[in-house]
TORLOKOL-462122 format. One record per residue (C-alpha): x, z, y negated; residue number from 1. Coordinates in steps of 0.05 Angstrom, whole numbers, plus 32768, in hexadecimal, padded with zeros to 4 digits. Layout:
<sites>
X/Z/Y/NUM
...
</sites>
This chain:
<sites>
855E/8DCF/7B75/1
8578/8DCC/7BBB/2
8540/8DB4/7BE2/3
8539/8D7C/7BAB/4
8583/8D68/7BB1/5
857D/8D68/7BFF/6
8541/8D3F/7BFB/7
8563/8D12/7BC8/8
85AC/8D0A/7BF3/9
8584/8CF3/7C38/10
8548/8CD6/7C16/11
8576/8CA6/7BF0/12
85AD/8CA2/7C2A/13
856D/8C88/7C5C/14
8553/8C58/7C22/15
8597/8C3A/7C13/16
85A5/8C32/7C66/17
8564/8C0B/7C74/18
8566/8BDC/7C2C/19
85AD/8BCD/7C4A/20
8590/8BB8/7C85/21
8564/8B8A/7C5D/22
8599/8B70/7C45/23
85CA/8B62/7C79/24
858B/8B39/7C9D/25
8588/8B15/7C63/26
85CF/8AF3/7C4C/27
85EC/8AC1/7C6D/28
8632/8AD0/7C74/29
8667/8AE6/7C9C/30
865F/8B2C/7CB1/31
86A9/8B45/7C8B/32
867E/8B32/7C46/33
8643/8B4D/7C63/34
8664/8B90/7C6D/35
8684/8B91/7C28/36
8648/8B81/7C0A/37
8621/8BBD/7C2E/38
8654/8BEC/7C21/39
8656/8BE7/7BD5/40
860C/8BD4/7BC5/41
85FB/8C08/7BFE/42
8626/8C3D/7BD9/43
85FF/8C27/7B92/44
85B9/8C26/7BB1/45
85CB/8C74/7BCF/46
85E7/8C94/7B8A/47
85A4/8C66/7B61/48
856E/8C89/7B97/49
8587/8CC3/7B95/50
858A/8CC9/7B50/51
8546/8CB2/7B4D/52
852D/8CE7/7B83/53
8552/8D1F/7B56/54
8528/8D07/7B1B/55
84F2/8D24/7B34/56
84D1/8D6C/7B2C/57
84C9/8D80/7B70/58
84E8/8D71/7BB7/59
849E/8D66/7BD0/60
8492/8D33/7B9E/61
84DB/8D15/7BAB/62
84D0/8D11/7BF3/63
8492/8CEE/7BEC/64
84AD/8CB8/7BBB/65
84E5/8CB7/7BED/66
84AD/8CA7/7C2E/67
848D/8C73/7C04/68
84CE/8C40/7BF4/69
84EA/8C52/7C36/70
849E/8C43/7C5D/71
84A9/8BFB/7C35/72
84F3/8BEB/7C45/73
84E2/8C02/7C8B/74
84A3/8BD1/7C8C/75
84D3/8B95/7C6C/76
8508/8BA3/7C9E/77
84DF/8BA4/7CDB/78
84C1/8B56/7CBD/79
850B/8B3B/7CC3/80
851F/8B5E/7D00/81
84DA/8B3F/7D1F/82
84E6/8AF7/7CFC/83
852C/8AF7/7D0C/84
</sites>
């Protein structure tokens, strides 16, 4: 149980940091609202993975659900960061 709640707290923690950063690239508005923004959606995004990482059976199988949405938020931020 504890290797699947580890994977589960840093898993989602990494996953809700880089969709954030999505984000923030994304809106056009003034950094205070930006902030506010990422630190409540950022906050929902953390408990929703993790509780999606915990669903599983094992912390293997978490971890690798966990590499594949964070391989594609990585790939989506690096677009906008190169665009930008």
């Amino acid at each position: 149980m504890w290797p699947k709640s580890i994977t589960a707290f840093f898993g989602g923690l990494a996953l809700s940091v880089s969709i954030m950063l999505s984000l923030y690239l994304l809106i056009p508005l003034a950094i205070d609202v930006k902030l506010l923004i990422g630190l409540i959606a950022g906050f929902l995004i953390w408990v929703g993975a993790m509780v999606y990482y915990f669903s599983y059976n094992s912390a293997k199988a978490s971890g690798l659900a966990c590499i594949k949405l964070l391989l594609i938020s990585v790939a989506v931020n690096a677009f906008l960061f190169l665009t930008k």
